[in-house]
C-alpha positions in Angstrom: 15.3 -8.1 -19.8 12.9 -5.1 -20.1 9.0 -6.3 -21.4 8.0 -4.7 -24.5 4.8 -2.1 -23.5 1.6 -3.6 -24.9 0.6 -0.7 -27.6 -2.9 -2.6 -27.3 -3.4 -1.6 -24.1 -2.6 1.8 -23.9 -4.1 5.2 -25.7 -3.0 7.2 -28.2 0.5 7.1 -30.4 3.7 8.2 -28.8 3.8 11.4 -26.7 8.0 11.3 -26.1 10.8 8.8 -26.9 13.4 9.3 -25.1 16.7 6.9 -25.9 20.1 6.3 -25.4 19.8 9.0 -22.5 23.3 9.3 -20.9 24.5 11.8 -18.2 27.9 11.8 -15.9 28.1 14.1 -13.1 32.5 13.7 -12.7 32.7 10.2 -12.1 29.1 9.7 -11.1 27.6 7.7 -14.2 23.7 9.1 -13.1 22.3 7.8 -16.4 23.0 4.9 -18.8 21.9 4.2 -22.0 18.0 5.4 -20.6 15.2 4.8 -23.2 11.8 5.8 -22.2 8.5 5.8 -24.4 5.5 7.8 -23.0 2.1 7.4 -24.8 -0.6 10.4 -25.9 -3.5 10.6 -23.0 -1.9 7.7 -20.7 -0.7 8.4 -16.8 2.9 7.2 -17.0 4.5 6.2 -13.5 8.2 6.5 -13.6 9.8 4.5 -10.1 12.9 3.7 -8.4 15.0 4.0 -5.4 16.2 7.8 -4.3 19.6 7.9 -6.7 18.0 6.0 -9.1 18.2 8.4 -11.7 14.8 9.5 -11.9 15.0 13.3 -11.5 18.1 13.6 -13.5 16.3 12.6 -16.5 13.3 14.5 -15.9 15.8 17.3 -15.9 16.8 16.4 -19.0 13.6 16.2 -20.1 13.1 19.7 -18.8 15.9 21.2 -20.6 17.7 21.8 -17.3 20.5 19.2 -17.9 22.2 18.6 -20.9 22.7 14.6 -22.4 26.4 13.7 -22.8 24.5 11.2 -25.7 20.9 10.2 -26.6 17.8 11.9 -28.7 14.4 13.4 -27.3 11.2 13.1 -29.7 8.2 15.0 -28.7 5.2 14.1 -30.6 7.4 12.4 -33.6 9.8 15.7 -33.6 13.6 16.0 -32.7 14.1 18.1 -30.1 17.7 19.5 -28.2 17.2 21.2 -25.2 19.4 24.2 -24.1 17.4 25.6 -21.3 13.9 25.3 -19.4 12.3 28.0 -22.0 13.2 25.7 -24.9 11.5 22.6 -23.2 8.3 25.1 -22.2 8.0 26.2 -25.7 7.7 22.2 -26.8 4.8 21.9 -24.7 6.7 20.0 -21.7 6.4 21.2 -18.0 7.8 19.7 -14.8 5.9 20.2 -11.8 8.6 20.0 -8.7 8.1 18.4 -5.2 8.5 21.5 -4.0 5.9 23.9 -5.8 7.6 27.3 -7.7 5.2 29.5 -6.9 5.7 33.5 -5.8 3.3 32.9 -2.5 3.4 37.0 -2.5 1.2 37.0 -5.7 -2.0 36.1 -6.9 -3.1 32.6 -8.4 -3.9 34.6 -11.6 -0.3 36.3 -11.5 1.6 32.9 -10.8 -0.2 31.2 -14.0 0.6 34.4 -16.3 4.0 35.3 -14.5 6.2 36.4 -17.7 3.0 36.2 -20.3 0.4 39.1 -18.2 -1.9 40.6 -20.6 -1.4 44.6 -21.2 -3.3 47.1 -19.7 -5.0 50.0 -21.7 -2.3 51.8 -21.1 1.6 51.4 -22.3 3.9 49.3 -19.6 0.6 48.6 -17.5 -0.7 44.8 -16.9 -4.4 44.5 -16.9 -5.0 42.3 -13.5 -9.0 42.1 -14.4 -8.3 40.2 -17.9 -5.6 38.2 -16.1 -8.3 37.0 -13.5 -10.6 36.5 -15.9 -8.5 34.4 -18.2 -7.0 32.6 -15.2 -11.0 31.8 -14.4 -12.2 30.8 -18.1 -8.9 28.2 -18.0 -9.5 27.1 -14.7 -13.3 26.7 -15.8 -12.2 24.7 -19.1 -10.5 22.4 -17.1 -13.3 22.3 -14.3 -11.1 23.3 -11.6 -12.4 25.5 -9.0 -9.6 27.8 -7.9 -9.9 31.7 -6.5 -7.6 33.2 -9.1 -7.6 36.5 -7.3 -6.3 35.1 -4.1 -2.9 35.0 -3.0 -0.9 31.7 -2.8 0.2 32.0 0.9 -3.4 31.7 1.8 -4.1 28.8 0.0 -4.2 25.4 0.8 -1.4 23.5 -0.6 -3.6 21.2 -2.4 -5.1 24.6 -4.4 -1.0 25.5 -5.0 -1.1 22.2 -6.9 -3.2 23.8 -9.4 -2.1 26.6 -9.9 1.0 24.9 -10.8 -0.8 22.6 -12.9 -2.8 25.4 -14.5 0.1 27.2 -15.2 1.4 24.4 -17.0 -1.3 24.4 -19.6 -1.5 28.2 -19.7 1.9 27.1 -21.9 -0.2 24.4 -23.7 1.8 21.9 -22.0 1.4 18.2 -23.9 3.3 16.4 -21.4 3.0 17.3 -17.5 6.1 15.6 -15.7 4.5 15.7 -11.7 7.7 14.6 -9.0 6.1 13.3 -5.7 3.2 15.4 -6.2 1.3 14.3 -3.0 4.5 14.0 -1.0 3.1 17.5 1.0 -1.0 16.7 0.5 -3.9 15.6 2.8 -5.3 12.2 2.4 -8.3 14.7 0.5 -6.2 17.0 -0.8 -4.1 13.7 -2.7 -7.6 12.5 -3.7 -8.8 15.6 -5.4 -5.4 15.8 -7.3 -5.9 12.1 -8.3 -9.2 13.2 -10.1 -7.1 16.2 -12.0 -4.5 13.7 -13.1 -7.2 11.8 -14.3 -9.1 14.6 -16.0 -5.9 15.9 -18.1 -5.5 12.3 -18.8 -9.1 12.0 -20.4 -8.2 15.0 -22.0 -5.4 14.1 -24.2 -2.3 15.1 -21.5 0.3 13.1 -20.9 1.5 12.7 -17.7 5.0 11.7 -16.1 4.3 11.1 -12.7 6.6 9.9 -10.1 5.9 8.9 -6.7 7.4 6.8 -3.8 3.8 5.7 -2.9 3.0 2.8 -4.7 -0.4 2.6 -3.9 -0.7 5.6 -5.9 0.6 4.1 -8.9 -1.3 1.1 -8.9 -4.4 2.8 -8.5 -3.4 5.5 -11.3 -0.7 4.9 -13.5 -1.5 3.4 -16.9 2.1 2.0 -17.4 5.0 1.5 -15.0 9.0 2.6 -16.1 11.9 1.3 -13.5 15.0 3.0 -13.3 17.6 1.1 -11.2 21.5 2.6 -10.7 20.7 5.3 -13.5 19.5 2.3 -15.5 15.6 1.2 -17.2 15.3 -2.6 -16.0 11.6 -2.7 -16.6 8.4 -1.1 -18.3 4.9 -2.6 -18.6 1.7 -2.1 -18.4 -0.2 -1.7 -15.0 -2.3 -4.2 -15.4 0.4 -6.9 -15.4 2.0 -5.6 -12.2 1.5 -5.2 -8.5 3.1 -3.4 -6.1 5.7 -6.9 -5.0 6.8 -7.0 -8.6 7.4 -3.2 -9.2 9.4 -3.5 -5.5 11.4 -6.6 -6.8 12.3 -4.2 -10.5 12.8 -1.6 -8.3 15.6 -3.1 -5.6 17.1 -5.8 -7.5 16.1 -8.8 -5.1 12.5 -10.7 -3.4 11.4 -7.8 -0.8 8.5 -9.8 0.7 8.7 -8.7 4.3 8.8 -4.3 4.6 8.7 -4.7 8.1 12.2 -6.4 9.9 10.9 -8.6 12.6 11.6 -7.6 16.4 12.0 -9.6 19.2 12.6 -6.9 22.1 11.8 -7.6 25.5 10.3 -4.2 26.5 11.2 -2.7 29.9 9.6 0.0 32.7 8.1 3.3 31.8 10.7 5.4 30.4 9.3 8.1 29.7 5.6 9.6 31.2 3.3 12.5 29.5 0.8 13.9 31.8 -1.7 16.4 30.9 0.2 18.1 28.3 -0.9 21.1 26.8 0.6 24.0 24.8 0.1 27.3 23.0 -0.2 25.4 19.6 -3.7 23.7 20.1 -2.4 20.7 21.7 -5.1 19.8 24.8 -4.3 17.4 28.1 -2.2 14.8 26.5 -1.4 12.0 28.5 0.7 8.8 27.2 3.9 6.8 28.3 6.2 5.1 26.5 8.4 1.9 27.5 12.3 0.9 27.2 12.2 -0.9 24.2 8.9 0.4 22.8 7.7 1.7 19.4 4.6 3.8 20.3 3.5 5.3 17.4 1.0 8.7 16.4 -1.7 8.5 14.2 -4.3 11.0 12.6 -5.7 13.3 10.2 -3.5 16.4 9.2 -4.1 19.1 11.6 -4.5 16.8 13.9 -1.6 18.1 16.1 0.2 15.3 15.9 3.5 17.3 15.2 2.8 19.9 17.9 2.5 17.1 20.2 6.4 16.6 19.8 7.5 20.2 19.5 5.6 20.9 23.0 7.8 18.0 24.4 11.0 19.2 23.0 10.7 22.8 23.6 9.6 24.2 20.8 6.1 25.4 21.0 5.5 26.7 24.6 4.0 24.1 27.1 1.1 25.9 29.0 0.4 22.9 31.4 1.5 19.0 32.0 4.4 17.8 32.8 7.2 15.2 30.9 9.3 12.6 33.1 12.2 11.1 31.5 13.7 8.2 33.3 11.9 9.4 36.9 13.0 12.7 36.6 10.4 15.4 35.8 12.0 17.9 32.8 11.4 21.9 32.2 12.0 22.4 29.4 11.9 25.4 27.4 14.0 25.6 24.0 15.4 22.6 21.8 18.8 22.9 23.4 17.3 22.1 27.2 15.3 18.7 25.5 19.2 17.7 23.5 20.9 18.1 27.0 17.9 16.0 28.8 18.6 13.1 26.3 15.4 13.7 24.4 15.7 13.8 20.2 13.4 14.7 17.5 13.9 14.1 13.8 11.2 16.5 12.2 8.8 16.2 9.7 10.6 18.7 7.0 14.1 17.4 6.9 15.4 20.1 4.7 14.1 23.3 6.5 13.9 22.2 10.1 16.6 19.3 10.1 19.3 19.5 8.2 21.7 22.1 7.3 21.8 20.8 3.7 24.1 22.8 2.9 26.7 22.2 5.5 29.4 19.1 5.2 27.7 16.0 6.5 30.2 15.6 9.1 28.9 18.9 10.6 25.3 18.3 10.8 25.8 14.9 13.0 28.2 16.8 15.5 26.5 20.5 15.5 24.1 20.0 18.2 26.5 17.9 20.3 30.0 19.8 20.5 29.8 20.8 23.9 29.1 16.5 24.6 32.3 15.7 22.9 34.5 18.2 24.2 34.3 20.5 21.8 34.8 23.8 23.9 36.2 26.3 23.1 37.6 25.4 20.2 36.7 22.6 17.7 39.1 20.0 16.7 38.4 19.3 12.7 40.5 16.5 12.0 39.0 14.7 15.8 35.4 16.2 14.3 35.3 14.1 11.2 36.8 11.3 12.6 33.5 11.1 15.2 30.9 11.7 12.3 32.2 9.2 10.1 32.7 6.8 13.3 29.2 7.7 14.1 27.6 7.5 10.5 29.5 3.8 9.9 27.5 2.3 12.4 24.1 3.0 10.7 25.7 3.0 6.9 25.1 6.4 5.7 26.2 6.7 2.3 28.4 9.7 1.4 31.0 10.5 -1.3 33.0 12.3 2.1 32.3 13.6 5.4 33.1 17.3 4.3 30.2 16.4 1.6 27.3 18.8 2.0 24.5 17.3 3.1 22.3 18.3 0.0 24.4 15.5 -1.9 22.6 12.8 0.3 19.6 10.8 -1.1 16.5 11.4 0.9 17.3 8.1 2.6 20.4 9.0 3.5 20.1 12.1 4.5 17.4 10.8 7.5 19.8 8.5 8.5 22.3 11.5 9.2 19.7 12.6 11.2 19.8 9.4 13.1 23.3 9.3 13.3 23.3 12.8 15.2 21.3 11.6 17.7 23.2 8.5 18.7 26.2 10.5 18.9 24.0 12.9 21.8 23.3 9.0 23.2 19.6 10.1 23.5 17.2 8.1 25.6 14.2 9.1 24.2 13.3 9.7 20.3 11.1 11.5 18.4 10.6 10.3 14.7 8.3 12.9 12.6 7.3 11.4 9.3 11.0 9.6 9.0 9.8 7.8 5.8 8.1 10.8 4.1 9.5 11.4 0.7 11.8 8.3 0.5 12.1 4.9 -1.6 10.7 1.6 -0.3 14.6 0.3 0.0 15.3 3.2 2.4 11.9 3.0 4.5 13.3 -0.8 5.0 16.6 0.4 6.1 15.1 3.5 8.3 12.7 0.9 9.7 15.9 -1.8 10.3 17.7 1.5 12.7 14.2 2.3 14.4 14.3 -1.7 15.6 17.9 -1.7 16.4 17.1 1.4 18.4 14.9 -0.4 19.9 16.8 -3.4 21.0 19.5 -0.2 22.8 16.4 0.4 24.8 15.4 3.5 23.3 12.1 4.4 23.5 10.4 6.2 20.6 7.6 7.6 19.5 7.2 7.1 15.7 5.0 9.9 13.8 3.5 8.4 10.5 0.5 9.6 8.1 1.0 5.7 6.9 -1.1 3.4 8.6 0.7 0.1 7.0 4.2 1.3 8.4 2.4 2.1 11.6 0.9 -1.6 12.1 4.6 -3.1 10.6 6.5 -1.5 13.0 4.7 -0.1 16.1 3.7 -2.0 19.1 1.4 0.5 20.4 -0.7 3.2 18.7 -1.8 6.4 19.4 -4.5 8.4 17.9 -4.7 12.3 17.8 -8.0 14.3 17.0 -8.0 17.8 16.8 -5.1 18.0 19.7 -6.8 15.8 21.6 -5.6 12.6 22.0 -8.6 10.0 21.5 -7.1 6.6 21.3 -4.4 4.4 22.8 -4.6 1.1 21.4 -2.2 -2.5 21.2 -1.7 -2.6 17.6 -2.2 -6.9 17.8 -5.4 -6.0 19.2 -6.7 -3.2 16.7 -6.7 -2.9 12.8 -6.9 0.0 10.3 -10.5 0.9 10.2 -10.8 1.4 14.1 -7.6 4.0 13.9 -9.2 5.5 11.0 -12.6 5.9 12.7 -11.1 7.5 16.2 -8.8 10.1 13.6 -12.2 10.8 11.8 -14.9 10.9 13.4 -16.0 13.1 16.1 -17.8 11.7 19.2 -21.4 11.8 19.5 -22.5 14.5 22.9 
C-alpha cells in the first residue's frame, strides 16, 4: 500500500506528476506502472536498491528515454519528451553522478556552452559578457564561483556548481541531482547541502537521489521508493527514519547492516614497515592478521588511497618494506603484487577496475590467464566456464557471462571485482571504498563476502570514508593524516569521535 503524501506538510502546489510510467528494455520490465508527484520548492528524495528503476525514470524525465505508456505534467502542463533539448526547454535538468562538464573550458563557458553571448563583431563570442553574466547569476544565487577559471582546476565540489548553475542559466524548475555527493568531501557535501537548500527556499524543486540515507533524512522533504521498477512507498520525512525507508526499500526487516563474525584470527600475515612513496605517503608502519579486518580511516587527501597503491605497485615506494607471509616483496608494477598474492579493488571501479565494457566473464579472468593455464592461447569455452564457476560462488548477478560488465548494478559489478580475486587465490586484500556508490542491500551483501573472506583467512585492509561501516565491520582501525599514519586503534576500545579527532586535528608542537 503506498501512503498518500500529506499536502499539509509540504510547500507549494505540484511541480511534476508523473503516472502510469512504464518502460521495457527486451524482456527487462525496468518500469511498472511508476507514479510520482513532486511538489513546488520541496527537496524530493527518490531511493531504492541499484536496478531499482531509479535512473531509468529520471531518464524519462529527462527526455532521454521514451515511455512505452504513462503522461508527464510539469507545472499542470502535458508534456511528451523526444530528446534532452525538449525536457531543457520545460525547465527540467538532470544533474549526473558523473558531472558533464568540458574540464578544457571555463566555468563561464560550461554554463553558457550552446547559448554564449555575441561579440561586437559577426561569428565572435564575447567571453567578458559571458563572465560577467556567469558572475551576476552566480551572485543571485550567492554562490561564490571563479567563472573565469577552468574546470580542471577546480575542486570538484566548485564542478557541482557549475553544473547546478548551468541548470538555472536554462531556468530550470525542477533540478533532478543523481548521487550528487557520491565524489565530495565531508565539506565539500556540506556546502552542496546548503545550495540544495537555498534553491529549495527559492522556489526549485529538487529530485535528489542518494544511497546515503543520512543525507535524506537530514534533507529531503518527502521520501519516494522504487522497488523492482516499482513505487511501494512515498511519505513525508517526518514520518520516516532511515529502518523504515530500508525496510520500503528491500522488501524485508534489515535491523542488523553488519553480518556478525566469529573468526578466530591467526599470526601476522602480512607486515608494513616504514613505508614511503613518491605520492606523499610518509613511514607507514601497520600489520595485519589471518583473519583480520583492519580498516583505514581519514579525511580526503589523507593518503589513504596512496597508501594501497604504494603496496601494490602502483605509485613508486621510495623506502619501507612489505612482508607477505614471512617473505619480504619488491614490488614494482600491479602485475609483480597479482603474482605475490596481493589484490586491490580500487576506489573508482569504472576507470581503474573494470573494463566495463568487456564481457563479465573476461574481467574476472584477465589478470589471471597465465594462473589458469591460459598460455599461449585462451580456451573460451574453458574461460567462461571458470568465470561463471568463479562468480556462483559469491552470486554475481548477470543476464550472461559474455555480458559486458557496464550491464552490472553497481553492486554487482564490485562483486566481479571480488570474484577476480578469488580466482588469483589472493592472500592479501585491498578494498578501496567497496561500498561507495552502492544500495544498502548490496553494502550488506559486499560486507557478507568481506566476512566470509575473512573466515578463508584472508587478511584485508578495508578503505572507507564511512565511519559506521568501519566500526560494523572492522576489528581494528587505522587512521591516516596528511600521509602520515596517526592512529592504530581496537575498534571495541575506541568510538567515532576519537577517529574523527586523530583524522582532524593536527597535533600540538
Amino acid at each position: 500500500m503506498i501512503a498518500a503524501p500529506q499536502e499539509t506538510a509540504l510547500q507549494g502546489g505540484i511541480a511534476l506528476r508523473m503516472e502510469g510510467i512504464s518502460k521495457r528494455f527486451g524482456p527487462v520490465q525496468a518500469l511498472r506502472d511508476v507514479r510520482l508527484t513532486v511538489r513546488t520548492g520541496t527537496v524530493h528524495a527518490l531511493v531504492g536498491e541499484n536496478g531499482a528503476g531509479k535512473s531509468t525514470l529520471m531518464k524519462i524525465l529527462a527526455g532521454v528515454y521514451q515511455p512505452d505508456t504513462g503522461a508527464i505534467e510539469i507545472h499542470g502542463r502535458r508534456r511528451t519528451f523526444e530528446n534532452p533539448a525538449q525536457a531543457i526547454e520545460a525547465g527540467v535538468s538532470m544533474i549526473y553522478q558523473e558531472l558533464d562538464l568540458a574540464e578544457h573550458l571555463t566555468a563561464a563557458e560550461n554554463i553558457f556552452l550552446g547559448a554564449e553571448p555575441r561579440g561586437p563583431v559577426p561569428c565572435t563570442v564575447s567571453h567578458r559578457a559571458m563572465i560577467a553574466r556567469a558572475d551576476e547569476l552566480a551572485r543571485r544565487f550567492n554562490f561564490d564561483l571563479d567563472a573565469a577559471a577552468k574546470v580542471e582546476d577546480l575542486p570538484t565540489g566548485d564542478c557541482q556548481i557549475v553544473e547546478i548553475l548551468k541548470a538555472l542559466r536554462r531556468n530550470a524548475s525542477i533540478i533532478v541531482m543523481d548521487e550528487p555527493t557520491s565524489s565530495l568531501s565531508e565539506r565539500e557535501a556540506k556546502r552542496l547541502f546548503e545550495v540544495v537548500r537555498r534553491l529549495r527556499s527559492q522556489g526549485l524543486s529538487i529530485i535528489y537521489i542518494s544511497h546515503r540515507l543520512e543525507e535524506i533524512i537530514d534533507l529531503a522533504d518527502e521520501v519516494s521508493v522504487l522497488r523492482d521498477g516499482q513505487l511501494v512507498h512515498s511519505e513525508p520525512m517526518t514520518n520516516l527514519n532511515i529502518s523504515r525507508i530500508v525496510h520500503y526499500m528491500v522488501g524485508r526487516e534489515l535491523t542488523d547492516f553488519f553480518p556478525q563474525r566469529n573468526v578466530s584470527i591467526g599470526e601476522v600475515l602480512v607486515q608494513v614497515d616504514g613505508l614511503s612513496s613518491d605520492a606523499g605517503v610518509r613511514d607507514i608502519s601497520f600489520e595485519v592478521r589471518r583473519g583480520e579486518i583492519v580498516g583505514m580511516a581519514g579525511l580526503v587527501g589523507a593518503g589513504r588511497t596512496e597508501v594501497a597503491r604504494a603496496i601494490f605497485g602502483v605509485d613508486k615506494r621510495t623506502a619501507g618494506s612489505v612482508v607477505l607471509d614471512g617473505r619480504e616483496l619488491d614490488i614494482h608494477s600491479p602485475g609483480e603484487a597479482i603474482s605475490n598474492g596481493i589484490a586491490l579493488l580500487t576506489e573508482d571501479r569504472k576507470r581503474t577496475g573494470l573494463c566495463v565494457e568487456l564481457p563479465c566473464s573476461w574481467n574476472i579472468t584477465l589478470p589471471n590467464l597465465k594462473q589458469i593455464g591460459f598460455t599461449p592461447f585462451i580456451k573460451p569455452a574453458r574461460e567462461t566456464r571458470i568465470a561463471a564457476d568463479v562468480a556462483s560462488r559469491i552470486a554475481v548477478k548477470w543476464s550472461s557471462p559474455q555480458a559486458p560488465a557496464s550491464s552490472l548494478s553497481g553492486g554487482n559489478q564490485q562483486k566481479l571485482l571480488i570474484a577476480r580475486w578469488l580466482l588469483a587465490n589472493s592472500k592479501f586484500m585491498i578494498f578501496d571504498e567497496p561500498t561507495r556508490g552502492i544500495d544498502v542491500g548490496a553494502k550488506t551483501e559486499v560486507y557478507t563476502l568481506l566476512n566470509k573472506l575473512a573466515e578463508q583467512q584472508k587478511a584485508i585492509l578495508f578503505i572507507s570514508s564511512e565511519l559506521p561501516e568501519l566500526f560494523g565491520i572492522a576489528d581494528r582501525i587505522l587512521v591516516m593524516r596528511r600521509g602520515k599514519l596517526v592512529g592504530n586503534l581496537v575498534t571495541k576500545q575506541t568510538s567515532p569521535e576519537e577517529v574523527m579527532h586523530l583524522a582532524a586535528v593536527e597535533e600540538k608542537a
